[in-house]
C-alpha positions, 0 to 999 in steps of 0.5 A: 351428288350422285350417282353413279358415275361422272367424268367431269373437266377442271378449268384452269381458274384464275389467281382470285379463284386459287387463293380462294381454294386456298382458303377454303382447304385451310377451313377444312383443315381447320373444322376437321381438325377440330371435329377429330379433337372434338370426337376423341374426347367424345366416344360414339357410343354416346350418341346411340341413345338418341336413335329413338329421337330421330326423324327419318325422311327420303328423298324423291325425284320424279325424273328418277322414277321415270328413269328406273321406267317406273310409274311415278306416281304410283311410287310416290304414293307407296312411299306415303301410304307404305312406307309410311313416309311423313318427310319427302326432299322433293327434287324438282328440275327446271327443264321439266318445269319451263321447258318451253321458255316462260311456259311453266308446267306445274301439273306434276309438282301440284299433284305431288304437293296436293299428295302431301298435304293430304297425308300430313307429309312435310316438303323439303323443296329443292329450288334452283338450277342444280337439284340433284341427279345426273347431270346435277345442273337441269337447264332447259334446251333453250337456255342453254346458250343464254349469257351468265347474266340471262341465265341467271335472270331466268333462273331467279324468274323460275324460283320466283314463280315456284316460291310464289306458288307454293308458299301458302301450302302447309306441306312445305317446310323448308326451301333448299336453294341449289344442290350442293352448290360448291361442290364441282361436280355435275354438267353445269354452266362454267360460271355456277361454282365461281359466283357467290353472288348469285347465290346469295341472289337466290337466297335473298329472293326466297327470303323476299318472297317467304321469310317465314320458312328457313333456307337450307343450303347443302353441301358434301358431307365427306369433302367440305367443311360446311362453313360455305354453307353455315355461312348463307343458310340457316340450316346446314344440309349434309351428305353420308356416304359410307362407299363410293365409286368415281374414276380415281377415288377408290384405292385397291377398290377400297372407298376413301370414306369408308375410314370416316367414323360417326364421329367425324361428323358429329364433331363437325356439325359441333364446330359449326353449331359452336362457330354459326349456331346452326344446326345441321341435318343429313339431306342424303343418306346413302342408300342407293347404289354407287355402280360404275355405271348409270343404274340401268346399265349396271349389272344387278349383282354389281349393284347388290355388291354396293347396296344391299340390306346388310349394308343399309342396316349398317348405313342407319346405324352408323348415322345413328352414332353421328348424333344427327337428328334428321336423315333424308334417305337417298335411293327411294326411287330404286328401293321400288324399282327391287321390290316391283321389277326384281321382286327383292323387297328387303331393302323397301321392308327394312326401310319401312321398319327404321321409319315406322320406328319414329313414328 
C-alpha cells in the first residue's frame, strides 16, 4: 500500500458491485468478530515464545532507491552483505520492464536475481500491473490508452515472459500475483478492482507456467478480512501497520490502527487457517515513514516523528506477539538512504540485529 499519501476518487458502481461490497463488509464482520472471540481466550503473551522461530525478510524496489537518489545497486547489495538479508519481495514495475511495447528490459531484475542466487538469498517476486509503491498500478505510457481487454492481454504477455524467465532460478520462492489487488487504493485503470476474473487469469497462468512454487495473493492487514485472498492463493500475504496518515483517517491525529492489539491478527490468520487451510505471513512490515507528504517532500523531523527506532522496536515486537512466522519489512530503501544521506544508522543498526537474531 503505501505511502505516503494519496487522493483517490470513488466511482459510482453499479448494483452487482453494491451487493458485492455488501457481502464483502459481512466477511469482515464475521472473521473479525471471530479472531476478537479467538483473542480473548488467547492471551498475546503467548505467542512471545515463538519470536526465535521467526524469519525476518524486507522488501525491495528498485525505483524506490532511485527515488531516495540512491545508488540502487549499492543498496541492494548492503542489504545482503549488511544486513545480512536471506529473504527479499522484490517489486518489480511493468513500465520499467516493457517500457517500449514488446521491448522487454530485464537487464536490471537479471542483476538482482543473479545477487540472490549468489548469496543463498530467497526471492518473493511481485508479478503483474499493481506491485506496490506510488502509483500502486505501474503501466507503461503506451498502454495506457489500450482497452480493458488489451490491457489486459498485455499484461498476461508481461507475466508469461517474466515467469518463463526466471522460473528455474533456485533464488525464487514464491510468485506473488498483483499487490493488494482488492484494495482501491493507488492510480489504476478503472476496471482493475471489479474483475475477479482476470485475476483468476493471472493466477492460472503462473500455475500454468510454474506449478512447483506456491502463489501468494496479498491484501491489507487492517481493512480486509483475508477471505478474497484465502480464496485464490495459496498462501495469504498481509500488511502491519501500527500508524497511518491519509486525508480523513486519523482522528485528533490519533491513528485508527493504533487500537489493533496483536491479537486481532493472530486470531484472523486462526479463522482463515480453520476455514481455507492456509497459512498467512506479513509481506509489509511497517517500518517506513507514513508522512503527509511523498518522502523527499517531507520534512526530516516529520518523518522521525512517524518512524523512528524506538518505534521500529515496538513494530517488531508487537509482530512478535501476532504469532505470525514470516515478516518482510517495508522501509528498507529508506533505512539506507538515514544512514548514507542523514548519517542516523540506528533504524539500519537495529534491523541488522532483529535479522542476524533468525539467522
Amino acid at each position: 500500500m503505501r505511502r505516503s499519501y494519496f487522493y483517490g476518487k470513488i466511482d459510482i458502481i453499479s448494483m452487482s458491485r453494491f451487493i458485492k461490497s455488501l457481502l464483502i463488509a459481512l466477511a469482515v464482520t464475521v472473521v473479525i468478530t471471530a479472531a476478537l472471540v479467538w483473542s480473548l481466550y488467547h492471551p498475546q503473551s503467548s505467542h512471545t515464545d515463538t519470536a526465535a522461530a521467526i524469519t525476518w525478510g524486507v522488501d525491495f524496489s528498485q525505483s524506490q532507491a532511485e527515488y531516495l537518489q540512491l545508488n540502487w545497486k549499492e543498496t541492494y547489495q548492503a542489504l545482503i552483505r549488511d544486513l545480512g538479508v536471506k529473504n527479499i519481495k522484490l517489486h518489480t514495475n511493468w513500465n520499467a520492464i516493457e517500457n517500449t511495447k514488446d521491448n522487454f528490459y530485464f537487464d536490471d531484475v537479471d542483476w538482482q536475481i543473479q545477487q540472490a542466487e549468489k548469496n543463498n538469498v530467497k526471492i518473493l517476486y511481485v508479478l503483474g500491473m499493481k506491485t506496490g509503491r506510488w502509483p500502486e498500478c505501474h503501466i507503461p505510457d503506451w498502454a495506457v490508452g489500450l482497452s480493458k481487454q488489451e490491457q489486459q492481454e498485455k499484461v498476461l504477455d508481461y507475466i508469461t515472459m517474466v515467469v518463463s524467465r526466471y522460473k528455474d532460478s533456485p533464488a525464487i520462492s514464491y510468485w506473488q500475483v498483483e499487490n493488494e489487488p482488492f484494495l482501491q487504493f493507488g492510480e489504476c485503470p478503472s476496471w482493475y478492482y471489479f474483475d475477479d476474473s482476470f485475476l483468476k487469469k493471472e493466477i492460472d497462468i503462473v500455475r500454468s507456467l510454474d506449478p512447483s512454487r506456491k502463489i501468494i495473493i496479498s491484501d491489507s492487514g487492517e481493512l480486509s478480512a483475508w477471505t478474497e485472498a484465502a480464496n485464490l492463493g495459496d498462501i495469504v500475504g498481509i500488511t502491519m501497520y501500527r500508524s497511518a496518515w491519509a486525508p480523513g483517517t486519523d482522528i485528533f491525529g490519533i491513528s485508527p490502527y493504533s487500537f489493533l492489539n496483536p491479537s486481532v491478527y493472530a486470531g484472523k490468520a486462526a479463522v482463515i487457517k480453520k476455514i481455507f487451510d492456509k497459512n498467512v505471513i506479513c509481506i509489509e512490515l511497517q517500518a517506513e515513514p507514513w508522512a503527509s507528504k511523498p518522502l523527499m517532500e517531507a520534512p526530516l523531523n516529520e518523518q522521525l516523528e512517524s518512524m523512528n527506532p524506538k518505534i521500529f522496536q515496538e513494530n517488531v515486537a508487537f509482530a512478535q506477539k501476532t504469532g505470525l512466522q514470516t515478516f518482510y519489512f517495508w522501509g528498507a530503501e529508506w533505512w539506507y538512504w538515514l544512514k548514507t544521506k542523514q548519517n542516523k544508522p540506528e533504524i539500519w543498526d537495529a534491523a541488522r540485529n532483529v535479522i542476524h537474531s533468525s539467522l
